[in-house]
C-alpha positions, -999 to +999 in steps of 0.1 A: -200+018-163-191+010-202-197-022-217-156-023-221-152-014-180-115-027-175-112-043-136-088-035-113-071-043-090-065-017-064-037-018-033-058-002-007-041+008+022-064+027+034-046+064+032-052+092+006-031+079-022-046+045-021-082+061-014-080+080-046-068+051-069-097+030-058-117+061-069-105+065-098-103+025-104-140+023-095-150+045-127-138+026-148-153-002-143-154-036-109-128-035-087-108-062-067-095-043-039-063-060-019-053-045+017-021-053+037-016-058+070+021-057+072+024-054+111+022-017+113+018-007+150-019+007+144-050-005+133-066+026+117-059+026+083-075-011+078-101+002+092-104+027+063-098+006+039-124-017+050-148+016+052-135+026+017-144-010+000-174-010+012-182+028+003-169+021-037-186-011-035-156-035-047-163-070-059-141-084-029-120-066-001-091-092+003-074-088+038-043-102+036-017-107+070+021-103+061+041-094+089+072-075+075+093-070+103+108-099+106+126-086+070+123-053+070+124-042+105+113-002+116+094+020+140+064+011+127+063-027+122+086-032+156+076-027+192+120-025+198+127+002+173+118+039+192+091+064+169+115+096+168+101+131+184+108+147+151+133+143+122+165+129+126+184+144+099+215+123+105+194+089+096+194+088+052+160+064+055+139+074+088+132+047+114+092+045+106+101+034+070+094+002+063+121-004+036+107-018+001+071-018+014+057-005-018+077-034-037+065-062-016+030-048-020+035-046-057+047-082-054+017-090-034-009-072-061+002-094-091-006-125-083-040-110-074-044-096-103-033-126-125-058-148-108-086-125-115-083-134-153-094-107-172-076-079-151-065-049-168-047-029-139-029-037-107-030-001-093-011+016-068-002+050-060+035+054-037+053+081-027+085+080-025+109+086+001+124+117-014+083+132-010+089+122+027+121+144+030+144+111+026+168+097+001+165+064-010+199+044-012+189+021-043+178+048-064+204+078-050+235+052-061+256+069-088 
């Protein structure tokens, strides 16, 4: 680490994308890593992120409990709403989107990063629903 390592802080969901930003973060110098549990039906990925913050050895792993279906209902934050077999191509968002998820994690991030101090970064890494075969009605509008 350089004497000017910048600290991050990293949204660490515990998948790929958010597994290589705190990888990349964690070169560059201490890392503040921030993981959501949004009410998604499984467990797994907090488990990963919790195995991931303590494999980059992050300054603190903040675990933070923000049910989202209550706003932004789907099949993966709602016991009510069915997982479809396979894609439904009549559907423009599918029904295990959580809609602005990214954006409320964003949201969430900030004031993290703020209350760090001297916090260069507030990373995350989202793909968006046109990577996931989708279109997404607030950027499709013409």
């Amino acid at each position: 680490m350089s004497r000017t390592a910048s600290r991050s802080v990293v949204l660490l969901s515990g998948g790929m994308d958010s597994a290589t930003c705190l990888a990349l973060a964690a070169r560059r110098g201490p890392v503040i890593a921030l993981t959501v549990a949004y009410g998604q039906r499984h467990r797994r990925e907090i488990r990963s992120a919790r195995a991931l913050a303590r494999k980059y050895r992050v300054l603190r792993h903040v675990l933070l409990e923000v049910p989202l279906a209550p706003i932004a209902p789907s099949a993966l934050t709602s016991r009510r709403i069915r997982v479809p077999a396979g894609k439904d191509r009549r559907r423009r968002i599918p029904a295990t989107s959580v809609p602005a998820r990214h954006t409320v994690l964003l949201a969430l991030g900030l004031p993290r990063a703020a209350r760090e101090g001297r916090c260069d970064a507030c990373r995350l890494r989202a793909r968006g629903f046109r990577e996931a075969g989708a279109t997404d009605p607030l950027l499709d509008r013409r």
